[in-house]
C-alpha positions as CSV (number, residue, x, y, z in Angstrom):
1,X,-22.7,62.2,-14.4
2,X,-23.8,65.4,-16.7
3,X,-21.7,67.3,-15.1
4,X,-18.8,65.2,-16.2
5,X,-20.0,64.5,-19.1
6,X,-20.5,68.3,-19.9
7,X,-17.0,68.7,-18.9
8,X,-15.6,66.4,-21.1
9,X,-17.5,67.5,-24.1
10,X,-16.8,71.0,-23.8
11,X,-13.0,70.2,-23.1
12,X,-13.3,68.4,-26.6
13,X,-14.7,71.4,-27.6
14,X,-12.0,74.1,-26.6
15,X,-9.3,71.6,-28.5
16,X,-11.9,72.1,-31.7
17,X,-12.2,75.5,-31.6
18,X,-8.4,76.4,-30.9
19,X,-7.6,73.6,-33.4
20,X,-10.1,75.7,-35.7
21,X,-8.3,79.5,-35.2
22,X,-4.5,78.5,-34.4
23,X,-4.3,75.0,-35.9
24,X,-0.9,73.6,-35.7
25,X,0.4,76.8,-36.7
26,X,3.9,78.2,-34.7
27,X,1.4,80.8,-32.3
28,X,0.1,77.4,-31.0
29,X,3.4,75.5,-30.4
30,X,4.5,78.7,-28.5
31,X,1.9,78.7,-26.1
32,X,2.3,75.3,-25.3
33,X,5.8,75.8,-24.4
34,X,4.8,79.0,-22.4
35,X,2.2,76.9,-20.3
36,X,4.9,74.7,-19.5
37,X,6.0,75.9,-16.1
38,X,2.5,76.7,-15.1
39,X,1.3,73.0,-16.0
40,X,3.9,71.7,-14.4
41,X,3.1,73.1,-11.0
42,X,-0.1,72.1,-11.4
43,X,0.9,69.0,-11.6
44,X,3.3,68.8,-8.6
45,X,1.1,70.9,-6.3
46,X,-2.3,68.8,-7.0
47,X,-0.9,65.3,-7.1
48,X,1.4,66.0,-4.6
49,X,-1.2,67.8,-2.1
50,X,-3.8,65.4,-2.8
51,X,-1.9,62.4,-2.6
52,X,-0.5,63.3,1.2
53,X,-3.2,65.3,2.8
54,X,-6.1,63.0,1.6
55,X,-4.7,59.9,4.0
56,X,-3.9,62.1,6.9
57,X,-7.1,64.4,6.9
58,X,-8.9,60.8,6.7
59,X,-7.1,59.2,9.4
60,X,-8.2,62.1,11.7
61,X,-11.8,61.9,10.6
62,X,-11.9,58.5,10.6
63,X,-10.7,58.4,14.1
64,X,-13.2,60.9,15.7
65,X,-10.4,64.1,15.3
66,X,-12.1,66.2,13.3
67,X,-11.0,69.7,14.8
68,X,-7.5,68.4,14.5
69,X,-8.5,67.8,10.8
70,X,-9.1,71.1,10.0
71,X,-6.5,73.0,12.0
72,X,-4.4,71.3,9.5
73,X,-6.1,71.9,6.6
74,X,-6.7,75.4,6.8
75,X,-3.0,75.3,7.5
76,X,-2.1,74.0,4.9
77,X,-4.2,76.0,2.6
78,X,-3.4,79.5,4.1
79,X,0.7,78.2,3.6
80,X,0.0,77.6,-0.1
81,X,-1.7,80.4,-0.3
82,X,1.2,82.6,1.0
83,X,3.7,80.6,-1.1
84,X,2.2,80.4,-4.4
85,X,1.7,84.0,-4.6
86,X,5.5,84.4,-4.1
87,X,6.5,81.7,-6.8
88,X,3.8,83.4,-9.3
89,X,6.1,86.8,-8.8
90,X,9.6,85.5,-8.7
91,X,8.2,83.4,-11.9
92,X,7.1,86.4,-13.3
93,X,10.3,88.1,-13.0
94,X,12.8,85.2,-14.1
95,X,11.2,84.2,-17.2
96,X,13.6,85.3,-19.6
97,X,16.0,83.1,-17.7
98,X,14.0,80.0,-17.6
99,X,11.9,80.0,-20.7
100,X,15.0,79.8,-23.4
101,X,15.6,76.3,-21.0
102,X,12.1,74.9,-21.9
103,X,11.9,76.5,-25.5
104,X,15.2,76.2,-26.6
105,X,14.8,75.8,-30.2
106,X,12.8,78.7,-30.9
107,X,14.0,81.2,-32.7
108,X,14.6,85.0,-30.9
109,X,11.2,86.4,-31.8
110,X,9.2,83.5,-31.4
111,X,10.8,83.1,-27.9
112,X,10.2,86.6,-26.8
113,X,6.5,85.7,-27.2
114,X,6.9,82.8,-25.2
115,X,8.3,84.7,-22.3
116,X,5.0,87.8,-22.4
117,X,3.1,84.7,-22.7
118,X,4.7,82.6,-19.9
119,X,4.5,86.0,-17.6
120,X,1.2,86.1,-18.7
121,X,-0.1,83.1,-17.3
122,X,2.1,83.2,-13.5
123,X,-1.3,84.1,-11.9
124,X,-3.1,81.2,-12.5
125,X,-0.3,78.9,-10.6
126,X,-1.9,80.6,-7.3
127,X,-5.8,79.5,-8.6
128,X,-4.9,76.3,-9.7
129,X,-2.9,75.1,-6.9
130,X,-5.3,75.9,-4.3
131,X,-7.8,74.4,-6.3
132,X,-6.5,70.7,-5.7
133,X,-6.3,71.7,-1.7
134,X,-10.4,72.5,-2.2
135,X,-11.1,69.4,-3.9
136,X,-8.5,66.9,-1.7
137,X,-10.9,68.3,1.1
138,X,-14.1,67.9,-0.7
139,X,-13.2,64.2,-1.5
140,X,-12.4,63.2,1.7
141,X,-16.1,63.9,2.8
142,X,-17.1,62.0,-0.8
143,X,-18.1,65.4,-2.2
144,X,-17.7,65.4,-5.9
145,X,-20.1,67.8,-7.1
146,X,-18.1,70.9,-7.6
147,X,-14.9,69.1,-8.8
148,X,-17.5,68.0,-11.7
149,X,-18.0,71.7,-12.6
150,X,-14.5,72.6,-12.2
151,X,-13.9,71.6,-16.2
152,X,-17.0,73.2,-17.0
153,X,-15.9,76.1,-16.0
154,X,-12.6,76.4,-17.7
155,X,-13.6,75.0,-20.9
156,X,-16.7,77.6,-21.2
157,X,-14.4,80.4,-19.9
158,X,-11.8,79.6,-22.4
159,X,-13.7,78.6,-25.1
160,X,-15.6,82.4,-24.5
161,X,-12.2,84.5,-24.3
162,X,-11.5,82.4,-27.6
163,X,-14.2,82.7,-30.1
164,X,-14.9,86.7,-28.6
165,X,-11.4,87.9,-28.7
166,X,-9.5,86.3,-30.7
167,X,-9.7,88.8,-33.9
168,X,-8.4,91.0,-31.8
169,X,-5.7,89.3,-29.6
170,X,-4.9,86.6,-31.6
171,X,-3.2,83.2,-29.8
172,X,-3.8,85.9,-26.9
173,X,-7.1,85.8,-26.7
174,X,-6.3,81.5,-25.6
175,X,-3.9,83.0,-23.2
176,X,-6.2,85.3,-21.2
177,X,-9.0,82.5,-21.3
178,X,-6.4,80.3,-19.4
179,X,-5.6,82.4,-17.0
180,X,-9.2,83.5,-16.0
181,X,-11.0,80.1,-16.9
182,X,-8.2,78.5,-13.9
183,X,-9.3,81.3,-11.2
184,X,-13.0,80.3,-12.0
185,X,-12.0,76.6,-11.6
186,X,-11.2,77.6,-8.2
187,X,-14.3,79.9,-7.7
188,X,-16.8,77.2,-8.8
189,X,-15.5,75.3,-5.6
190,X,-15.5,77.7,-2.8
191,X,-19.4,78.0,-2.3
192,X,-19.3,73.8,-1.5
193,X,-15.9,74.7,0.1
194,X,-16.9,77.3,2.1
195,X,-20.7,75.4,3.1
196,X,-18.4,73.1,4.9
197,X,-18.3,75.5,7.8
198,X,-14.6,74.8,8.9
199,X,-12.4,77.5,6.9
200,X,-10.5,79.9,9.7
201,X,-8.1,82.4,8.4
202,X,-5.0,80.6,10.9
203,X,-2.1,79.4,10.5
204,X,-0.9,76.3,13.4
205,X,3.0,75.5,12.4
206,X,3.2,73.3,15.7
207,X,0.3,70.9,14.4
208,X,1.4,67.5,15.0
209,X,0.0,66.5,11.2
210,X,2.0,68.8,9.8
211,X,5.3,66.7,10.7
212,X,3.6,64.1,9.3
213,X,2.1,65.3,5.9
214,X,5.7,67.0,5.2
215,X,7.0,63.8,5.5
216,X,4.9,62.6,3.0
217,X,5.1,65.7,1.0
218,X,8.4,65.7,0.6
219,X,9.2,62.4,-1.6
220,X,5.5,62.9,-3.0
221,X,7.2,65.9,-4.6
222,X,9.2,65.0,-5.5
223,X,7.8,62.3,-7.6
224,X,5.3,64.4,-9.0
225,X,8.1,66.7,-9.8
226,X,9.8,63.4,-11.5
227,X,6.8,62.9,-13.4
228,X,6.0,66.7,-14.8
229,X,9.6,66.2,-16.0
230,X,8.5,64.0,-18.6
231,X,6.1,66.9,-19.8
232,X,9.4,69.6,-19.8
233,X,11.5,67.1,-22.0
234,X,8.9,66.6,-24.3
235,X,8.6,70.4,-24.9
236,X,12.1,70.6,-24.8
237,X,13.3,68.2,-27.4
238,X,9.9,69.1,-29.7
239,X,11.3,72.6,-29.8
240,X,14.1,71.6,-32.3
241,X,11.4,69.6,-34.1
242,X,9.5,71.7,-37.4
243,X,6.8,74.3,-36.7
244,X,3.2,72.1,-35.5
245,X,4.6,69.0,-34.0
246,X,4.3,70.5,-30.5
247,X,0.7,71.3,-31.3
248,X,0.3,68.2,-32.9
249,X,1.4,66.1,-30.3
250,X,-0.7,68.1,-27.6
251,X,-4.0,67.3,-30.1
252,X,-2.8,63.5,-29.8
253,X,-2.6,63.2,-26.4
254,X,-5.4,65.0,-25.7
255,X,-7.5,62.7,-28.0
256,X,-6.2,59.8,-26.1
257,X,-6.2,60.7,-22.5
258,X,-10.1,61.5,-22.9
259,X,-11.2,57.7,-21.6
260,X,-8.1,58.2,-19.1
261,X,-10.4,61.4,-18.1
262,X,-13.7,60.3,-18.0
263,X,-13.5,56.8,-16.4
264,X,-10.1,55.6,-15.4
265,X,-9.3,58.8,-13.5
266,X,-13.0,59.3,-12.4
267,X,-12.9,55.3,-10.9
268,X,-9.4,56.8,-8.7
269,X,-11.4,59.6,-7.5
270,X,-13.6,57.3,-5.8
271,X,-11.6,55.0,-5.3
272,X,-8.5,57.0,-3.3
273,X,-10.4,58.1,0.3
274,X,-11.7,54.6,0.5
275,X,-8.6,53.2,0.3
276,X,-7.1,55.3,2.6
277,X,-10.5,54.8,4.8
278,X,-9.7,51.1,4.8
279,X,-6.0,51.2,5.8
280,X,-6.7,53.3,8.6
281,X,-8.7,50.6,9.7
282,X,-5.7,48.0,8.7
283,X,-8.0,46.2,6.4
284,X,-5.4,45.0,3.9
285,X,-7.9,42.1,2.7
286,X,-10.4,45.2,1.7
287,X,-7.3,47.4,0.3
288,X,-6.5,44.4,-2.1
289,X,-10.5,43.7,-3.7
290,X,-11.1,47.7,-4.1
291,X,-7.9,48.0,-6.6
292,X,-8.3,45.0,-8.6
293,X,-11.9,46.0,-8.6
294,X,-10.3,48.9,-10.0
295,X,-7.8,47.6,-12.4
296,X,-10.9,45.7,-14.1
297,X,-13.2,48.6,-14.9
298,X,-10.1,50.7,-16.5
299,X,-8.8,47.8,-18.2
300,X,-12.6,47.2,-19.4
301,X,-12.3,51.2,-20.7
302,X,-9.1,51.6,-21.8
303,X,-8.4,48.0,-23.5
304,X,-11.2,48.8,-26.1
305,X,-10.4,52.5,-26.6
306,X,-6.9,51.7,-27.6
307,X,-8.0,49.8,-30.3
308,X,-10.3,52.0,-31.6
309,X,-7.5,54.8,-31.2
310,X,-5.5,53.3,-33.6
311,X,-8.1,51.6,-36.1
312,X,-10.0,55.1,-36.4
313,X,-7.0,57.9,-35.9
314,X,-7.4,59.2,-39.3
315,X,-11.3,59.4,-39.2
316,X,-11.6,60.8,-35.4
317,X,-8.6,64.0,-36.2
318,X,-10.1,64.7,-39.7
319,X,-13.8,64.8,-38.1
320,X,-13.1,66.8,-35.1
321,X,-10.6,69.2,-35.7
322,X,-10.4,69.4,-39.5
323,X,-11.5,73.2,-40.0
324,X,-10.7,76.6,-40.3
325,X,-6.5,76.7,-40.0
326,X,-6.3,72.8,-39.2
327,X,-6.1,71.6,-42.8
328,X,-5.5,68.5,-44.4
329,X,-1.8,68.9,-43.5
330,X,-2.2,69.3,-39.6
331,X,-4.8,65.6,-40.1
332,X,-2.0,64.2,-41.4
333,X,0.7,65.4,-38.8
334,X,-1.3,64.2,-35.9
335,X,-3.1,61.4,-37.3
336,X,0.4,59.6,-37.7
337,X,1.3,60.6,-34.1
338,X,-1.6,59.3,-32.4
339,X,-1.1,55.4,-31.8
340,X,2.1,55.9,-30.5
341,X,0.2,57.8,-27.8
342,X,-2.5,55.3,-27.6
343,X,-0.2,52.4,-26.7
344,X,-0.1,53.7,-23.5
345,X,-3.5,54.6,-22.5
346,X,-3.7,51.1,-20.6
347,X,-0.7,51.6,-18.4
348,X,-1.2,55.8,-18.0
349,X,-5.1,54.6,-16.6
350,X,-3.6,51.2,-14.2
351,X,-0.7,53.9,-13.0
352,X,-3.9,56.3,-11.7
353,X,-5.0,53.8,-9.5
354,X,-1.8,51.9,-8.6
355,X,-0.3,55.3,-7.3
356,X,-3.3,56.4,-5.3
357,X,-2.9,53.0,-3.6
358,X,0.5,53.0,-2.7
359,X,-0.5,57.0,-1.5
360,X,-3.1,55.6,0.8
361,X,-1.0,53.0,2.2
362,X,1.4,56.0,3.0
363,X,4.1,54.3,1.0
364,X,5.9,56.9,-0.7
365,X,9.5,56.3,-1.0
366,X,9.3,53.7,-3.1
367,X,6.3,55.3,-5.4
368,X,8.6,58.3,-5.7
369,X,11.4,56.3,-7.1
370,X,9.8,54.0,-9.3
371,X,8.4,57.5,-10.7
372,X,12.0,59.0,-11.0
373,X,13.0,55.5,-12.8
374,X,9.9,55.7,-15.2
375,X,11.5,59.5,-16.0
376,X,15.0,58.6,-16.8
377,X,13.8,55.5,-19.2
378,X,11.3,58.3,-20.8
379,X,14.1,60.9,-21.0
380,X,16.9,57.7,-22.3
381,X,14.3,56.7,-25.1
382,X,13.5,60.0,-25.7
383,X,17.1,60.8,-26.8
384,X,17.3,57.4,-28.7
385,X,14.7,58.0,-30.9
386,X,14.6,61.7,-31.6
387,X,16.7,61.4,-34.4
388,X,14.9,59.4,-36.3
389,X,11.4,59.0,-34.9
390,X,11.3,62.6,-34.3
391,X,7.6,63.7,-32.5
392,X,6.6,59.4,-32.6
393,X,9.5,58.7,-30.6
394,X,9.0,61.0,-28.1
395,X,5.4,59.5,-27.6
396,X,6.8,56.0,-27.7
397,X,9.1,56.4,-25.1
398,X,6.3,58.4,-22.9
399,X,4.0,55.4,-23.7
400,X,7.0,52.8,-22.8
401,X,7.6,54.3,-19.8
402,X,4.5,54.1,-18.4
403,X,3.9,50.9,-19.3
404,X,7.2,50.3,-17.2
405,X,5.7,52.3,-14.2
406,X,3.0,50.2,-14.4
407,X,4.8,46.4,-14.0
408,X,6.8,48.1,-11.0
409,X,3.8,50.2,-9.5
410,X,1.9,46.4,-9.6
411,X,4.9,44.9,-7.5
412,X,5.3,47.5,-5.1
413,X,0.9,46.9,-4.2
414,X,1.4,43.3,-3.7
415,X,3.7,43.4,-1.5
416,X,2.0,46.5,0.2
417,X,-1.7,44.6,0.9
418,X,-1.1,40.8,0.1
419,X,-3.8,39.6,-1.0
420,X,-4.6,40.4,-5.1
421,X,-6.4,37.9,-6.7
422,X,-4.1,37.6,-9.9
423,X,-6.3,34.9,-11.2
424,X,-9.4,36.9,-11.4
425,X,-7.4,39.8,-12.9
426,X,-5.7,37.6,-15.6
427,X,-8.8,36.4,-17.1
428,X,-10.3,39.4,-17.0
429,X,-8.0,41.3,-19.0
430,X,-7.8,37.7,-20.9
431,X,-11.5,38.4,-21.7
432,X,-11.7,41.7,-22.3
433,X,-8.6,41.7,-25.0
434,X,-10.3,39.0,-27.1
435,X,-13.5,41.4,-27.0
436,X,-10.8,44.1,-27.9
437,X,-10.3,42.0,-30.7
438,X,-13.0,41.0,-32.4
439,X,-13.7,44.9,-32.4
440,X,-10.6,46.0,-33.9
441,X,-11.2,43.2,-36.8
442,X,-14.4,44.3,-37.3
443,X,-13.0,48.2,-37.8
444,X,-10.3,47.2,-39.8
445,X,-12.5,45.9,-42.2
446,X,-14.6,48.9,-42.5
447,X,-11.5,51.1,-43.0
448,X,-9.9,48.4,-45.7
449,X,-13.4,49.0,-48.1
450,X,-12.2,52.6,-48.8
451,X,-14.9,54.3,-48.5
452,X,-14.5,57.9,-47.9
453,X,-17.6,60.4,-46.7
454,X,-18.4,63.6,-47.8
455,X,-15.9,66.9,-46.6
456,X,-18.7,68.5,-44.6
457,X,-18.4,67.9,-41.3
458,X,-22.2,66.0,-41.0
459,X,-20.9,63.6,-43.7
460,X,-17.8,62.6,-41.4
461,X,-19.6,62.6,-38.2
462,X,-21.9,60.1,-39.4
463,X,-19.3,58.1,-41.1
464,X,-17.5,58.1,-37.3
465,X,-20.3,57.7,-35.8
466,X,-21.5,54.9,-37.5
467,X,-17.9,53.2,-37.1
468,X,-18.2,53.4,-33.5
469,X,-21.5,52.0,-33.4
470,X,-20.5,49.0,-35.1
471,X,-17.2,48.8,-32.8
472,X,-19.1,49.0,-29.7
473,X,-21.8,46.3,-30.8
474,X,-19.0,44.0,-31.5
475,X,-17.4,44.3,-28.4
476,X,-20.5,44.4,-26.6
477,X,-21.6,41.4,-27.9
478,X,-18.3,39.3,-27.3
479,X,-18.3,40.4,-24.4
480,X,-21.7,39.5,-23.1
481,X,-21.1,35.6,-25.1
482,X,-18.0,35.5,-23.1
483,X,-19.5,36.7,-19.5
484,X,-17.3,39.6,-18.7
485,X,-18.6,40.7,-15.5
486,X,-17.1,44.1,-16.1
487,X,-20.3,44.4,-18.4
488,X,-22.6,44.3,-16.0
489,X,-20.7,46.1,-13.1
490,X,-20.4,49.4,-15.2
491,X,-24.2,49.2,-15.7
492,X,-25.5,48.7,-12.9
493,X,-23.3,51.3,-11.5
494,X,-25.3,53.7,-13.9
495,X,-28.3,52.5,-13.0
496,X,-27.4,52.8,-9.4
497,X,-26.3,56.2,-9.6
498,X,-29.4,57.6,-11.2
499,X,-31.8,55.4,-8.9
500,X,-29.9,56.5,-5.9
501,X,-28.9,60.1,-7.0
502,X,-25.5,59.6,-6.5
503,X,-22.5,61.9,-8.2
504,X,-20.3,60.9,-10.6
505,X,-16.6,62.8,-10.3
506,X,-14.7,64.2,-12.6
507,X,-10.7,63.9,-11.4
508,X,-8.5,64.8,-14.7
509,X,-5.4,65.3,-12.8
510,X,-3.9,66.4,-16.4
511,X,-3.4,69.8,-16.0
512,X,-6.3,71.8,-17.6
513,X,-3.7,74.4,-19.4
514,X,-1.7,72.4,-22.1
């Protein structure tokens, strides 16, 4: 729980500090567009690996096969290995050709500095990639420790190359502390990797799991791929918008995927292997209680922090980035992008867990193409209400879409397990909306007295702080006179985990670039 915790801060942190030198400035927007491609195969490789080797590699443990398990992973791995390396040269080498496709609005010098920085950054496609092979193995043996220090590591890395270099490199000095914050992302793993005992350098192309995983692999891709598309339209379209709404959409979303980070994702870490445990086992009946168990604790997380989201945009941007180069200007930009992000937090956290599902149950097909669907509404909506949404439309159709995603994604899982008890979950999202509620009422308020704190950065905190306070006792509160059991399960699964030592995961399956 520190661990992620610690993670989570000091990812908070590196979006403070580059917020502080390179604000929503053009250096910023260009570097988001460079880490495109990179983020995207992030993207594609982890979800994709993870989603298809986790049920195999736990159908052979779970049925005594362990050697048989390995053979393929270290397959696998060594594969990637080989590949990756190749598609971090050839990406190297055709970036003037592919970079004008992402970037396409930016003006010749500004997209010259997009291609250094997209070559630049090809090496960490190798690191990251093979980090989601380490921690797909690590979770299937409900090891969580070193995927917690995975974000610590990039964040401090970054955040180091950052505030040391940056007088002298510039937007730069955030490039290089990618690119070597990703490889130690990967380090951090290997020692709990490696203590495993199973890693051979060998490569077994007639493995019978192989068949098997490419099967899966292949329309996994390819929704993943369908999915990071969503990302590469974004960048694309923003590109004709004015200098900082690319940065200021990326400061957004970040601010609103942070619950999505710490819980939602964290409950489908835990959440995937024993799903894929209990279908190997054919226990459908099981399959069904774990994901509404799970719908109820991210609805009880993500319900509430929508609210607040929206109530408290202007308070939260000006409070933690508000500094150096992010003036008053940049608050404003972002604040009035944020709840179009935010109405989507509910159905980006449900999709988590509703897609490792359908994964476990090895359905993919369908998965894959209620993905590609999800894409070609985002990409329809996008072009609808560019023109005159501009960056808000862009987030309102990527918050649409997933709430689209999520009504088909809750389909395709009943009629996978049978057996989803759609009263309990109605009446608790029932209760935990009213709760919602009362809080946003009660922060609405506050914000409609006027009262406005001090410009030092104490003086706002407080001012936040205390808003949050009085958010969270509210829905606390209605929550407890209403007996939502989601209350209770989230504590004592706190109290459980420090009484019983057991580790909390981190699982941010955004990519940790852009």
């Amino acid at each position: 729980m520190a661990a992620t915790f610690a993670s989570t801060l000091l990812g908070f942190i590196r979006e403070v500090i580059n917020a502080k030198y390179y604000g929503t400035h053009w250096e910023m927007d260009t570097f988001l567009a460079a880490a495109t491609i990179p983020t995207i195969l992030f993207g594609v490789f982890n979800g994709a690996l993870l989603s298809a080797l986790v049920p195999i590699f736990s159908d052979y443990i779970e049925h005594g096969r362990e050697d048989d398990a390995w053979a393929l992973a270290n397959t696998v791995l060594n594969l990637l290995a080989i590949i990756l390396t190749v598609c971090a040269i050839l990406g190297y080498v055709f970036a003037p050709w592919y970079v004008p496709l992402i970037a396409h609005g930016f003006p010749a010098p500004q997209m010259g500095v997009a291609i250094h920085m997209t070559r630049t950054l090809m090496p960490s496609i190798v690191a990251v990639s093979l980090s989601g092979v380490l921690a797909a193995m690590l979770n299937a043996y409900r090891r969580f420790r070193a995927a917690a220090l995975t974000g610590i590591a990039i964040n401090v890395v970054t955040i180091g190359f950052v505030v040391l270099l940056n007088r002298h490199y510039g937007i730069f000095a955030l490039v290089f502390g990618t690119v070597w914050g990703l490889i130690a992302q990967f380090a951090v793993q290997l020692p709990s990797f490696l203590r495993l005992g199973r890693y051979q350098l060998v490569i077994d192309l007639k493995h019978p799991g192989l068949k098997q995983m490419w099967q899966l692999l292949g329309p996994i891709v390819i929704g993943s791929a369908a999915g990071q598309l969503a990302l590469f339209f974004d960048r694309f379209f923003a590109s004709t918008l004015a200098p900082g709404y690319i940065a200021g959409m990326n400061y957004a979303t970040k601010l609103v995927n942070f619950p999505q980070q710490i819980f939602a994702a964290a409950i489908a870490t835990v959440i995937f292997p024993l799903l894929a445990a209990q279908f190997a086992k054919d226990n459908r009946r099981g399959v069904a209680r774990s994901v509404v168990t799970g719908l109820r604790l991210v609805n009880f997380i993500t319900i509430p922090s929508t609210c607040a989201l929206v109530v408290l945009a202007h308070p939260m941007i000006q409070t933690l980035f508000e500094r150096g180069t992010f003036g008053p200007s940049a608050t404003q930009l972002t604040t009035s992008l944020l709840p179009f992000s935010a109405i989507g937090l509910v159905a980006l956290a449900a999709n988590v867990v509703l897609t490792r599902c359908c994964f476990a149950c090895k359905e993919t097909a369908a998965t894959v193409a209620v993905s590609v669907m999800a894409v070609l509404l985002n990409v329809l909506l996008s072009m609808l209400w560019l023109p005159s949404l501009g960056a808000r439309g862009l987030l309102l159709a990527n918050s649409l879409s997933q709430m689209f995603q999520a009504v088909l994604l809750l389909g395709l899982v009943t009629r996978l397990v049978r057996g989803i008890d759609w009263a309990e979950l109605l009446i608790s999202v029932t209760k935990v909306a009213v709760a919602s509620s009362a809080m946003y009422a009660a922060l609405h308020w506050i914000a409609a007295l006027g009262v406005h704190p001090d410009p030092s950065f104490l003086s706002r905190a407080w001012y936040l702080a205390g808003q949050i306070a009085i958010g969270a006792a509210v829905f606390i509160s209605v929550a407890r006179t209403m007996g939502v059991p989601e209350l209770s399960i989230a504590w004592n699964a706190i109290v459980a985990k420090f009484e019983k030592n057991v580790i909390a995961p981190l699982e941010n399956r955004d990519a940790p670039i852009a």
